[in-house]
Biotite code that builds the C-alpha atoms (Angstrom):
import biotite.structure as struc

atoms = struc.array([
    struc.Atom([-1.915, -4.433, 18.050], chain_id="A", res_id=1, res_name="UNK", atom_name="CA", element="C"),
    struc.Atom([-3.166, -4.016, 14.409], chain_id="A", res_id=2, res_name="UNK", atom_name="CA", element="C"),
    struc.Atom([-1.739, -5.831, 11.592], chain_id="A", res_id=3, res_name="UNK", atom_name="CA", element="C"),
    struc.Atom([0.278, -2.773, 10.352], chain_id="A", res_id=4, res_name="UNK", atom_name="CA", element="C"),
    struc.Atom([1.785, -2.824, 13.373], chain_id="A", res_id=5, res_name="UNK", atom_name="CA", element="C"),
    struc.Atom([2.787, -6.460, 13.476], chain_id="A", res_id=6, res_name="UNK", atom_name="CA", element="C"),
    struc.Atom([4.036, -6.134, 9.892], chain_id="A", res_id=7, res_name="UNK", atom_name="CA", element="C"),
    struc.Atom([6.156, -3.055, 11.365], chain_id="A", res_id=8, res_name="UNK", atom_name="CA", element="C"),
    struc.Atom([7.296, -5.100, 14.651], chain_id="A", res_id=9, res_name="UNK", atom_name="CA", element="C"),
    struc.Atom([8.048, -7.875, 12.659], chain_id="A", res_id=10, res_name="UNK", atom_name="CA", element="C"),
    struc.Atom([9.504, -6.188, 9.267], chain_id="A", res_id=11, res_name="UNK", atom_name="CA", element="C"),
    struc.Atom([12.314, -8.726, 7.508], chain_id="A", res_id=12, res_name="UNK", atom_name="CA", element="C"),
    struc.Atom([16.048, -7.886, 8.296], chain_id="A", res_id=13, res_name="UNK", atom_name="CA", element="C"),
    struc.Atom([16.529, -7.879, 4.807], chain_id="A", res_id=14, res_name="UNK", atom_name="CA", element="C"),
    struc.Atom([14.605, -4.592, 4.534], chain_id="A", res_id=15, res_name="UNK", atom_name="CA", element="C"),
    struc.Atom([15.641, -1.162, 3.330], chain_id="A", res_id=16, res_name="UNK", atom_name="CA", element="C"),
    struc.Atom([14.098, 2.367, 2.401], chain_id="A", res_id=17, res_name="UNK", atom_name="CA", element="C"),
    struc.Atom([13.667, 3.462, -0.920], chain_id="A", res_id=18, res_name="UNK", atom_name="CA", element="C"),
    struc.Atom([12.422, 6.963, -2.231], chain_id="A", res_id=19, res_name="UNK", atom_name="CA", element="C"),
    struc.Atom([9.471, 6.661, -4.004], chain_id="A", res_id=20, res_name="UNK", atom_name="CA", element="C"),
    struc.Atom([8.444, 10.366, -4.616], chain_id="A", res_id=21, res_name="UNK", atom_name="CA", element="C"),
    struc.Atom([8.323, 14.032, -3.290], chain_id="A", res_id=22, res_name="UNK", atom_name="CA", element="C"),
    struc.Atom([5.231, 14.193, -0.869], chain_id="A", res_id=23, res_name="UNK", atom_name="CA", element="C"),
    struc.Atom([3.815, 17.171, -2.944], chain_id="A", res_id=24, res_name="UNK", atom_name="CA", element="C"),
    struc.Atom([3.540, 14.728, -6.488], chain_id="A", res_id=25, res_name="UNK", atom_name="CA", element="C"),
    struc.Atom([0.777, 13.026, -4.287], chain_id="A", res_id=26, res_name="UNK", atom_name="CA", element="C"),
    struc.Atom([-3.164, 13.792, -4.257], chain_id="A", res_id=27, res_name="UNK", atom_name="CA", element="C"),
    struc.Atom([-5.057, 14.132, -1.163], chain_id="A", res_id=28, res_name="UNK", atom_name="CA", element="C"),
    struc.Atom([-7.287, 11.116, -1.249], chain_id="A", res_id=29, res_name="UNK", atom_name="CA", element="C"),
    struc.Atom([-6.198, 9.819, -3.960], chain_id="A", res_id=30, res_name="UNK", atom_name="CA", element="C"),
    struc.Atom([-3.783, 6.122, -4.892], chain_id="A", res_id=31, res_name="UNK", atom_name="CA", element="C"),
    struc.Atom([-0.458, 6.247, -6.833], chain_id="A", res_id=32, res_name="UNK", atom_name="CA", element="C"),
    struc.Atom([0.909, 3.498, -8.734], chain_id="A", res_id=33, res_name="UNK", atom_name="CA", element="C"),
    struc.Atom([4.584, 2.590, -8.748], chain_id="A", res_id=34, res_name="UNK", atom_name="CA", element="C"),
    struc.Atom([7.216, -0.002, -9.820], chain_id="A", res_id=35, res_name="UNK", atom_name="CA", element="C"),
    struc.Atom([10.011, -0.139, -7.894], chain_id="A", res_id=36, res_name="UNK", atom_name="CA", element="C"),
    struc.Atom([12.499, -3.212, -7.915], chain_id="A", res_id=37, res_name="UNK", atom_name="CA", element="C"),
    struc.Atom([10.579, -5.695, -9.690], chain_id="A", res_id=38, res_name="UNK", atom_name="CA", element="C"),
    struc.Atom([7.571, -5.038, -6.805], chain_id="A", res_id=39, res_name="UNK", atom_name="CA", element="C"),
    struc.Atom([4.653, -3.170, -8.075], chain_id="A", res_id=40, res_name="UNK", atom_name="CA", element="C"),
    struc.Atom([3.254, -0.810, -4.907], chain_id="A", res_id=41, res_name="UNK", atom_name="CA", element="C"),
    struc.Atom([0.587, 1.960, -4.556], chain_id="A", res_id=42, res_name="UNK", atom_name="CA", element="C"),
    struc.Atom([1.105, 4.979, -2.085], chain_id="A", res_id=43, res_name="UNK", atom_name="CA", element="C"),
    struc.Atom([-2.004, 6.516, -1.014], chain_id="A", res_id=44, res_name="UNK", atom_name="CA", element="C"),
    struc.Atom([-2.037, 10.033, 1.015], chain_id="A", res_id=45, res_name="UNK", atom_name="CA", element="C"),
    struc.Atom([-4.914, 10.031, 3.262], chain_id="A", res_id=46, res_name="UNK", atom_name="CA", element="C"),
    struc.Atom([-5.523, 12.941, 5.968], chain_id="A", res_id=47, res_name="UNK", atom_name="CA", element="C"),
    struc.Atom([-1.998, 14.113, 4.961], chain_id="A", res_id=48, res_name="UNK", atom_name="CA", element="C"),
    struc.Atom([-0.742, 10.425, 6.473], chain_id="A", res_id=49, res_name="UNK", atom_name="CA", element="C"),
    struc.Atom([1.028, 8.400, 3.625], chain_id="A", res_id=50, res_name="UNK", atom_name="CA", element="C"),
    struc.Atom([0.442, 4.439, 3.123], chain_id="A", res_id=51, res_name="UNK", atom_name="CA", element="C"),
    struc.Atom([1.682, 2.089, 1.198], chain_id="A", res_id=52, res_name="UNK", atom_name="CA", element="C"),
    struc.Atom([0.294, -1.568, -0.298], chain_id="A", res_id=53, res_name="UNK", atom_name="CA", element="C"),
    struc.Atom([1.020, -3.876, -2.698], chain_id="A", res_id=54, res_name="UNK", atom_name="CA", element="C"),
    struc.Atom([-0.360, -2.840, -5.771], chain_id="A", res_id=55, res_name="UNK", atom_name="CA", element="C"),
    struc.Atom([-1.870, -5.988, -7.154], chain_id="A", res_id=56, res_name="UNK", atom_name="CA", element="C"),
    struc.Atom([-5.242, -7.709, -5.524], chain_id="A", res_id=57, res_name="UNK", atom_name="CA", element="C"),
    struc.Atom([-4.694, -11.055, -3.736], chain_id="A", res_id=58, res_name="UNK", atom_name="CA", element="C"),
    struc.Atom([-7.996, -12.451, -5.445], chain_id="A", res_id=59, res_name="UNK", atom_name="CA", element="C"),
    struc.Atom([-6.581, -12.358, -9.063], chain_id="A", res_id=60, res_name="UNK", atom_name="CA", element="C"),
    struc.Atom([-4.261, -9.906, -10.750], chain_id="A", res_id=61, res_name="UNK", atom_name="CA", element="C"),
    struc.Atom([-5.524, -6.393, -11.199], chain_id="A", res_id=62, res_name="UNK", atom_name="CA", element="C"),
    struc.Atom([-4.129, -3.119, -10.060], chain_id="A", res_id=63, res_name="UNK", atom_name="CA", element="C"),
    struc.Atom([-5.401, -1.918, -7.161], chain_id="A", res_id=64, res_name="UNK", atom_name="CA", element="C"),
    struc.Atom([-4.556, 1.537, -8.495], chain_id="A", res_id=65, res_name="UNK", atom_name="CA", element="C"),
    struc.Atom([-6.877, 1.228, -11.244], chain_id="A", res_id=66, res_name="UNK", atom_name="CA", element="C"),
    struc.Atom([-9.643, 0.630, -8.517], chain_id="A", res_id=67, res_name="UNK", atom_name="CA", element="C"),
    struc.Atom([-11.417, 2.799, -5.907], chain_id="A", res_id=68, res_name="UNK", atom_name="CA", element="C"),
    struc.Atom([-10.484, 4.270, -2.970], chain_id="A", res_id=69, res_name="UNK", atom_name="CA", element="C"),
    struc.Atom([-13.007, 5.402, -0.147], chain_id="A", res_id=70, res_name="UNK", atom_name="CA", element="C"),
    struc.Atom([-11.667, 6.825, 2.847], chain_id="A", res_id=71, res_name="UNK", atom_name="CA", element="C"),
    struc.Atom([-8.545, 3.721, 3.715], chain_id="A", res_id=72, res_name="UNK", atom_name="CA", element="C"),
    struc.Atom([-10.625, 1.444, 1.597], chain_id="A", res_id=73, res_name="UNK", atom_name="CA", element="C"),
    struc.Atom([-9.587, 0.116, -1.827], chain_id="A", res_id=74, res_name="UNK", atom_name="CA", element="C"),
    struc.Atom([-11.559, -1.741, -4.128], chain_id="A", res_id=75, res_name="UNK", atom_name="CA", element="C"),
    struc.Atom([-10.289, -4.257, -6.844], chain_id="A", res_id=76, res_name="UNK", atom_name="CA", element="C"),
    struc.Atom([-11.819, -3.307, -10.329], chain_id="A", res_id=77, res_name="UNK", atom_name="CA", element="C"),
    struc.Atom([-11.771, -6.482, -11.556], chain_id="A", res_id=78, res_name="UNK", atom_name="CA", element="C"),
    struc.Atom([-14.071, -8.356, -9.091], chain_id="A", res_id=79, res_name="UNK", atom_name="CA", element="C"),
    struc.Atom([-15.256, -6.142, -6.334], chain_id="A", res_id=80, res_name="UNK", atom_name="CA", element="C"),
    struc.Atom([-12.844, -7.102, -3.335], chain_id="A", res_id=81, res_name="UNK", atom_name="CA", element="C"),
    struc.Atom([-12.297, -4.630, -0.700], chain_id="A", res_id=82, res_name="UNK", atom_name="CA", element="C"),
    struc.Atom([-8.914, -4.054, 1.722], chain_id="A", res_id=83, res_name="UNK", atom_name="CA", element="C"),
    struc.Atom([-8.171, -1.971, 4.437], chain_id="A", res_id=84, res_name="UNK", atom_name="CA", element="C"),
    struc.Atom([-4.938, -0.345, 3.325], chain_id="A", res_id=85, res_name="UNK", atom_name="CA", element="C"),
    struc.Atom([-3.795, 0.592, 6.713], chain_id="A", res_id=86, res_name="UNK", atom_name="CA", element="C"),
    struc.Atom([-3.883, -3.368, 7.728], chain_id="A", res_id=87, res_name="UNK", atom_name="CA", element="C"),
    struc.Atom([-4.380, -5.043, 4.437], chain_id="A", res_id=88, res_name="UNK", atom_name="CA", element="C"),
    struc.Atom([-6.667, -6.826, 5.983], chain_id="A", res_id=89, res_name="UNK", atom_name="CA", element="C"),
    struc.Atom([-9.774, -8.162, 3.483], chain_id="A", res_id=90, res_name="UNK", atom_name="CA", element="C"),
    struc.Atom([-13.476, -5.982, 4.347], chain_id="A", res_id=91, res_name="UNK", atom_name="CA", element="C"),
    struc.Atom([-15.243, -7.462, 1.549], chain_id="A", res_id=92, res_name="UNK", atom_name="CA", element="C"),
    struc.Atom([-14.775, -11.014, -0.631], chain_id="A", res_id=93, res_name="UNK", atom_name="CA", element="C"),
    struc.Atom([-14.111, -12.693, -3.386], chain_id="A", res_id=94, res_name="UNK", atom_name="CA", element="C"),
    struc.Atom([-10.286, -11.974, -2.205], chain_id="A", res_id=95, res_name="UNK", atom_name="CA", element="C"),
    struc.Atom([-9.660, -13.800, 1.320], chain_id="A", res_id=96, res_name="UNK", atom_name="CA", element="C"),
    struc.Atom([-5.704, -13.035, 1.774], chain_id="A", res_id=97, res_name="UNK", atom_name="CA", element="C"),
    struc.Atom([-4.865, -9.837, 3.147], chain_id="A", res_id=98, res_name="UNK", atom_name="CA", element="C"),
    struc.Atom([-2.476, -7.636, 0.651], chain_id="A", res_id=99, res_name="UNK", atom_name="CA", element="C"),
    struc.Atom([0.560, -6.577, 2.340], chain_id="A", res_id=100, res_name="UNK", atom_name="CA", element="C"),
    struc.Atom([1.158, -3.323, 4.065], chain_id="A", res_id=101, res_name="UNK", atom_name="CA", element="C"),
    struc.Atom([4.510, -1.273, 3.283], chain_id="A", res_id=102, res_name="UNK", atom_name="CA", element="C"),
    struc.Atom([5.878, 0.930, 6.349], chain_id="A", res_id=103, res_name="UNK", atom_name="CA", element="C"),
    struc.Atom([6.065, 4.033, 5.448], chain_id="A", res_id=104, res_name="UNK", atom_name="CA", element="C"),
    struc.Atom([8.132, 7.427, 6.124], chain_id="A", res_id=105, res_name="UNK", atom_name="CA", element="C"),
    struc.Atom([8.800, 11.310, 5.123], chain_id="A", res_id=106, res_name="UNK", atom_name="CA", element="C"),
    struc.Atom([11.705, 12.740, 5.296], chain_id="A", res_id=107, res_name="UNK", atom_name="CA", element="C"),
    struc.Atom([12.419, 15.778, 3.805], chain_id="A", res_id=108, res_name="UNK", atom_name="CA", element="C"),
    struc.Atom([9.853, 15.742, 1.828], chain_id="A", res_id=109, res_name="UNK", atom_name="CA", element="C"),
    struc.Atom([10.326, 12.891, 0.228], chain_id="A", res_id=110, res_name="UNK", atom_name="CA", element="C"),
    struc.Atom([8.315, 9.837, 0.474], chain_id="A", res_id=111, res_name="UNK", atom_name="CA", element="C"),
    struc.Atom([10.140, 6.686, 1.662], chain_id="A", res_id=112, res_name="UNK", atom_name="CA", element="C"),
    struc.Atom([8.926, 2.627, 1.641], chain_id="A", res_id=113, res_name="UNK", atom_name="CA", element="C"),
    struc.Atom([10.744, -0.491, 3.524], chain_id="A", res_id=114, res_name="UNK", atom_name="CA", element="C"),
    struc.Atom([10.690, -2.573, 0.626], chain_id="A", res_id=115, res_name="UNK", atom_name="CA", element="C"),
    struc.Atom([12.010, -6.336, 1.535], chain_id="A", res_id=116, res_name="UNK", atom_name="CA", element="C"),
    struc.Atom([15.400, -6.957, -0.454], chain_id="A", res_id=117, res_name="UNK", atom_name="CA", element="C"),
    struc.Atom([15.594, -9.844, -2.507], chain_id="A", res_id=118, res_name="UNK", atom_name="CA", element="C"),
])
């Protein structure tokens, strides 16, 4: 079982879905920064499949967004740290927390996250 999966299996009862977007305002390969109830997320669309991360790197604060994004890879601009957004596990250092991993849904065209509720 990956870590997505145990994030999934394991997401907080105090969870609901939100509506980020319409599917079509994403870009095929391409990371989208939000703000949405004081949590700051990206949403990626990747081989049509939609993901969804916290939008700041665990190393030290800097948008992910404003980064690189190879394949599920995204790299931190402000120090080089790489994360596997399907997992948010850490490929490459300085960072050495994982980010966390948003599930993720479409529903009539419309993008949904499971945000945690406050």
């Amino acid at each position: 079982m990956t870590t997505a999966e145990k994030s999934k299996d394991t997401a907080p009862q105090n969870s609901e879905w939100i509506i980020f977007c319409a599917l079509s305002d994403l870009q095929e390969d391409s990371v989208t920064p939000f703000d949405m109830n004081d949590r700051r997320v990206a949403i990626y669309l990747i081989d049509n499949k939609v993901y969804a991360t916290t939008n700041v790197c665990s190393h030290a604060f800097a948008l992910l967004s404003d980064g690189w994004l190879e394949g599920t890879l995204i790299e931190c601009p402000l120090h080089g740290a790489q994360f596997e957004i399907t997992s948010g596990e850490v490929v490459q250092g300085p960072a050495d927390c994982p980010i966390t991993v948003f599930e993720t849904k479409v529903e009539g065209g419309q993008v949904l996250v499971r945000l945690p509720v406050a």
